[in-house]
BABADREN-574429 format. One record per atom (N, C-alpha, C, O): residue number from 1; residue in one letter; atom name; x, y, z. Coordinates in pm, 1 decimal. Each point is the difference from the previous one (the first is absolute). Layout:
NUM, A, CA, X, Y, Z
...
END
This chain:
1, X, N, 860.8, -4473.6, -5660.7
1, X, CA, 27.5, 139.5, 28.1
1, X, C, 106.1, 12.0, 109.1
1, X, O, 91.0, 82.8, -3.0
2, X, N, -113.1, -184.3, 112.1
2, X, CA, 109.2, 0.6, 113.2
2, X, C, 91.2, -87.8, -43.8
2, X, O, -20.7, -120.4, -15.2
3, X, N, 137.6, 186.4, -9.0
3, X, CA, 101.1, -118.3, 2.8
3, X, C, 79.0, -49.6, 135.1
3, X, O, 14.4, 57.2, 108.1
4, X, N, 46.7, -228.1, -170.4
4, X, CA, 63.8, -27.4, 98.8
4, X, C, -29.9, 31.8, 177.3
4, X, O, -110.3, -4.5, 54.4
5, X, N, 221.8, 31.5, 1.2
5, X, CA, -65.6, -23.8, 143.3
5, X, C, 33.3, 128.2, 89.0
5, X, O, 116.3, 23.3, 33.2
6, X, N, -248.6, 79.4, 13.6
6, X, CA, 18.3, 67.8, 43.6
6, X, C, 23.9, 21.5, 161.8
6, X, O, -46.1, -85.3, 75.8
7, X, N, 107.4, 182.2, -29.8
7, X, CA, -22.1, 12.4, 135.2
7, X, C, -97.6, 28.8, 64.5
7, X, O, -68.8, 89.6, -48.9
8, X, N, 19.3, -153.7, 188.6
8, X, CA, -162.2, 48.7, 102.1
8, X, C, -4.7, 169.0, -92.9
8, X, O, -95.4, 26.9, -73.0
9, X, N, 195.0, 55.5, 90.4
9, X, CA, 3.5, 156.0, 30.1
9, X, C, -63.0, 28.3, -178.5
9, X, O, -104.3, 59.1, -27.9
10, X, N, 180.8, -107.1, -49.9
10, X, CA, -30.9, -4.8, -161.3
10, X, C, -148.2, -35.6, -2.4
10, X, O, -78.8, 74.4, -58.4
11, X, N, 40.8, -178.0, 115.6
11, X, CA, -180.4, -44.1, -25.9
11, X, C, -82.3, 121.1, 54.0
11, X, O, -79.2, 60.6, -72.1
12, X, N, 100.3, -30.6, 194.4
12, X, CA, -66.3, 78.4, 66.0
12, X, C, 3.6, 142.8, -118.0
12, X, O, -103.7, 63.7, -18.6
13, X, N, 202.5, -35.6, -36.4
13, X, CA, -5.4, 159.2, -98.4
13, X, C, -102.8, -66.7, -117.0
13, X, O, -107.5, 54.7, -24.4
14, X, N, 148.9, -174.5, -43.8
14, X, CA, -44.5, -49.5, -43.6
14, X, C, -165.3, -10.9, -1.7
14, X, O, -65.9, 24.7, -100.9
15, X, N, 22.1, -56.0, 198.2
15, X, CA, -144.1, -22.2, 40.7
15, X, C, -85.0, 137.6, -24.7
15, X, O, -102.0, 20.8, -65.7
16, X, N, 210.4, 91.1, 168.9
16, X, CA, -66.1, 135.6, 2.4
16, X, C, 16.2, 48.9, -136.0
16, X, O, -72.9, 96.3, -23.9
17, X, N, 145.3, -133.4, -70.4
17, X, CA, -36.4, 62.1, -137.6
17, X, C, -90.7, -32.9, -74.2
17, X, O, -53.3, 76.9, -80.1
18, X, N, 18.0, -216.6, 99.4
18, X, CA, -133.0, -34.0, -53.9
18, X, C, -103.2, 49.6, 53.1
18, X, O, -84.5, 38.4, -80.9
19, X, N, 56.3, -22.7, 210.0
19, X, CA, -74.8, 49.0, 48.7
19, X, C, -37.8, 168.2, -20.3
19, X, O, -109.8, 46.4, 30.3
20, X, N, 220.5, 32.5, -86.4
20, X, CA, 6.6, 124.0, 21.6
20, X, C, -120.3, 63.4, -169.1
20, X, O, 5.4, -35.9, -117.6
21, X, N, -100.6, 141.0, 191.2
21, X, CA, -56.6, 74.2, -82.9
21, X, C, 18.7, 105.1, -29.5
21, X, O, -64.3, 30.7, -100.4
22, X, N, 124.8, 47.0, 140.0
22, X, CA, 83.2, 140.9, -37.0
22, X, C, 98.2, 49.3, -28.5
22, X, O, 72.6, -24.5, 96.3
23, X, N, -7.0, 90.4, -178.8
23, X, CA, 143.3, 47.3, 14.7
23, X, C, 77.5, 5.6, 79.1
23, X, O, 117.7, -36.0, -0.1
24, X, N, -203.9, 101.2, 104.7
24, X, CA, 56.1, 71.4, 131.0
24, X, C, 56.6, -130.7, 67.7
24, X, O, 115.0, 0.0, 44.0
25, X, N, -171.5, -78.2, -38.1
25, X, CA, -7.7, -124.0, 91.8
25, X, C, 105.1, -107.1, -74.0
25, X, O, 58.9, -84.5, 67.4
26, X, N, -41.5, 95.1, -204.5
26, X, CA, 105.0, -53.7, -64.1
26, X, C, 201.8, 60.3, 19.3
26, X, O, 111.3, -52.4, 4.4
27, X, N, -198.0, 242.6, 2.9
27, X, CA, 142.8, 26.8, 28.9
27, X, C, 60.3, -7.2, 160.0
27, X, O, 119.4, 16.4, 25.1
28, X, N, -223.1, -43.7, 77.9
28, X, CA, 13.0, -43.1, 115.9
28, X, C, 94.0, -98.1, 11.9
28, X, O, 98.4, 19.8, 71.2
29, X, N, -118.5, -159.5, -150.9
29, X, CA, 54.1, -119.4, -6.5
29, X, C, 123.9, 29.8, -57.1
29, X, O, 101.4, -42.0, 55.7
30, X, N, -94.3, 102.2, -149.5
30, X, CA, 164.5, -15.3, -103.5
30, X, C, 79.1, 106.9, 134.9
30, X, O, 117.9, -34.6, 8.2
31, X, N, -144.1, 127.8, 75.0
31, X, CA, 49.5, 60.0, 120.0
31, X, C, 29.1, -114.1, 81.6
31, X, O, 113.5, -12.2, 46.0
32, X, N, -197.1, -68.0, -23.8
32, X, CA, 44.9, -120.4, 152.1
32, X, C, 100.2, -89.1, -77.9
32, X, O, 105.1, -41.4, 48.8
33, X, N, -146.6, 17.0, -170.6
33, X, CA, 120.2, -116.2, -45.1
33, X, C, 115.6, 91.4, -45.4
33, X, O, 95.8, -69.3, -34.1
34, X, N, -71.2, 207.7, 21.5
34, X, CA, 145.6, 71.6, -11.2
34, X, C, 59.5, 37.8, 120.9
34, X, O, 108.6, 55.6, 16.2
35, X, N, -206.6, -98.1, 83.1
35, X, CA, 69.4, 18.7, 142.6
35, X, C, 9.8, -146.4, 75.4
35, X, O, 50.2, -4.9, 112.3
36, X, N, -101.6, -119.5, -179.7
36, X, CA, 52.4, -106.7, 71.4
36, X, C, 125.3, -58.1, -108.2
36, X, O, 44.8, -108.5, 37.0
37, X, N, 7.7, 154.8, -143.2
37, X, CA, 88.8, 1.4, -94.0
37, X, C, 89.9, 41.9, 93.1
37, X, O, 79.9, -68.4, 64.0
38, X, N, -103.2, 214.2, -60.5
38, X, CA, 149.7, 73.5, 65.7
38, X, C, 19.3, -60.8, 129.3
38, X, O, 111.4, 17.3, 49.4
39, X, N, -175.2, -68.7, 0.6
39, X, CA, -14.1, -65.4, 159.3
39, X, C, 81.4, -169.8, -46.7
39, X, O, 43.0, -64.9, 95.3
40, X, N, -28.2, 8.2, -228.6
40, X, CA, -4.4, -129.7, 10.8
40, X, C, -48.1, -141.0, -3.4
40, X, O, 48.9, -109.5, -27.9
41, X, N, -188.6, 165.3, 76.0
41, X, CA, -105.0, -82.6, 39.2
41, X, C, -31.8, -83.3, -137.9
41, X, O, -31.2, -118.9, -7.1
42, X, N, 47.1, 211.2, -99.1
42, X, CA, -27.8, -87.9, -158.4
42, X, C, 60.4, 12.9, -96.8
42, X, O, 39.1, 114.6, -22.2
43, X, N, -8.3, -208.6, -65.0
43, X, CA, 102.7, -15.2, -78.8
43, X, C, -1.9, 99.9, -91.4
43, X, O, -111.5, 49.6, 16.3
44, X, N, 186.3, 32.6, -134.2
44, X, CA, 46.6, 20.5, -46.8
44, X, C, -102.4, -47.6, -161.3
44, X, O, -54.8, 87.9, -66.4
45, X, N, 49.5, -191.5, 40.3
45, X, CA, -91.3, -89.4, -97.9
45, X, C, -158.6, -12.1, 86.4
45, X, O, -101.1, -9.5, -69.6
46, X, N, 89.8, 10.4, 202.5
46, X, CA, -152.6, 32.0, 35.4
46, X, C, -57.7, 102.9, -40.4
46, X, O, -116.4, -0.2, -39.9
47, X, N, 212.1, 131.0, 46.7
47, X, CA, -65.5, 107.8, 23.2
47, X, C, -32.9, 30.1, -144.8
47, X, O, -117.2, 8.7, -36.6
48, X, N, 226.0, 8.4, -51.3
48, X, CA, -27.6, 5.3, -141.9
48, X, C, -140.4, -87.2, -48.8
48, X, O, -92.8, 47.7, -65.3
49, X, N, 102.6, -171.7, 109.5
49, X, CA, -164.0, -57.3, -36.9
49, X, C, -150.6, 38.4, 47.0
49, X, O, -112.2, -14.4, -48.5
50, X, N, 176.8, 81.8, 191.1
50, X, CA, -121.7, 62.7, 40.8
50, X, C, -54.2, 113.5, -85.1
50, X, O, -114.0, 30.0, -35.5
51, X, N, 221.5, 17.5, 16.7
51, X, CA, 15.6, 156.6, -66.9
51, X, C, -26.2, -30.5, -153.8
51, X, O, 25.8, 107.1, -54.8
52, X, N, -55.5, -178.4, -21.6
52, X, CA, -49.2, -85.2, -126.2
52, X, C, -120.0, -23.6, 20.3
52, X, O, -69.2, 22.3, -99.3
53, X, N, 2.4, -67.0, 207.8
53, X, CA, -129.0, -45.2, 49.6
53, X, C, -115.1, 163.1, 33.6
53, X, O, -112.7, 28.9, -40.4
54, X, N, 216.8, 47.8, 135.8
54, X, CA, -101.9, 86.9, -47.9
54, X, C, 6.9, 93.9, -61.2
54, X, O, -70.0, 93.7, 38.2
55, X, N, 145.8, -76.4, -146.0
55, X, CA, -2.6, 71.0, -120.8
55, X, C, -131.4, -57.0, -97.8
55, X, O, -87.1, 68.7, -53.4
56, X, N, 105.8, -230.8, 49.0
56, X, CA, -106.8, -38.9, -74.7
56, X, C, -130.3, 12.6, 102.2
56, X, O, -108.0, 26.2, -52.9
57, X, N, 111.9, -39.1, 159.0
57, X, CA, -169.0, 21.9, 122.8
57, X, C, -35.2, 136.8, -36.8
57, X, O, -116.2, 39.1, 10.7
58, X, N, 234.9, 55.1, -64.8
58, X, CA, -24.5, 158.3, -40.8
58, X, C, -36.5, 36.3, -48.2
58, X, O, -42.8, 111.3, 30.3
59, X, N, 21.3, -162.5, -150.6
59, X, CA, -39.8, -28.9, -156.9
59, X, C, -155.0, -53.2, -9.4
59, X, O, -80.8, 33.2, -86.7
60, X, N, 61.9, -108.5, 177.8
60, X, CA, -157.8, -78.7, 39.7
60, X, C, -64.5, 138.8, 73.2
60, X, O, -101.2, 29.0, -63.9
61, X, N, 117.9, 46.0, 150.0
61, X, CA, -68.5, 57.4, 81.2
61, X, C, 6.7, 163.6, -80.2
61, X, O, 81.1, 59.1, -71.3
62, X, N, -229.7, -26.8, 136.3
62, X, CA, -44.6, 149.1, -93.0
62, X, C, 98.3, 93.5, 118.7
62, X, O, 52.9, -3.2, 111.1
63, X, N, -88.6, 122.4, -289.4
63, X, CA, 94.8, 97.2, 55.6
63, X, C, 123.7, 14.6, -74.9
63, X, O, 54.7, -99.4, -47.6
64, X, N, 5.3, 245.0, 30.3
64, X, CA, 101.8, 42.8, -15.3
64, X, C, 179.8, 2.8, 32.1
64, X, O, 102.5, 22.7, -64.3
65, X, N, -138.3, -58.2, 195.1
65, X, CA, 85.3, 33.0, 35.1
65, X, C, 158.3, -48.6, 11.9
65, X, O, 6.4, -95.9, -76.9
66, X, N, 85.9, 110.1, 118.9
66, X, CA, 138.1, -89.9, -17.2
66, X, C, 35.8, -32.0, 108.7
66, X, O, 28.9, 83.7, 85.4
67, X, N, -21.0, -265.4, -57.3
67, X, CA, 57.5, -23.7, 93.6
67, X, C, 149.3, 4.6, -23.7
67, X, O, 58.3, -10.6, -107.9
68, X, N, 17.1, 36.5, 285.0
68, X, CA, 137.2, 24.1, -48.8
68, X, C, 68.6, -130.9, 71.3
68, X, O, 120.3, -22.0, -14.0
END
């Protein structure tokens, strides 16, 4: 599921998406990783995988709603 070799900052979003049970708490995360994007902090190909990861964690967890 993880490819190749991520950054400390990538595991850590990483971790909290597995961990995450709510929407709310999913669209929390895709917010910190579009603001350590615009900041730099993660690649370009991290963020897109994160952003793959919890689309599918989105899909697992109840509820309606749309993460953005």
């Amino acid at each position: 599921m993880v490819g190749g070799r991520m950054s400390r900052r990538a595991r850590r979003h990483f971790k909290k998406i597995q961990r995450a049970n709510t929407k709310y708490t999913l669209q929390e995360i895709a917010s910190s990783i579009q603001t350590d994007l615009d900041k730099r902090l993660l690649s370009y190909d991290e963020a897109l995988m994160l952003g793959n990861m919890i689309q599918n964690r989105a899909d697992q967890v109840p509820g309606d709603a749309i993460v953005y």
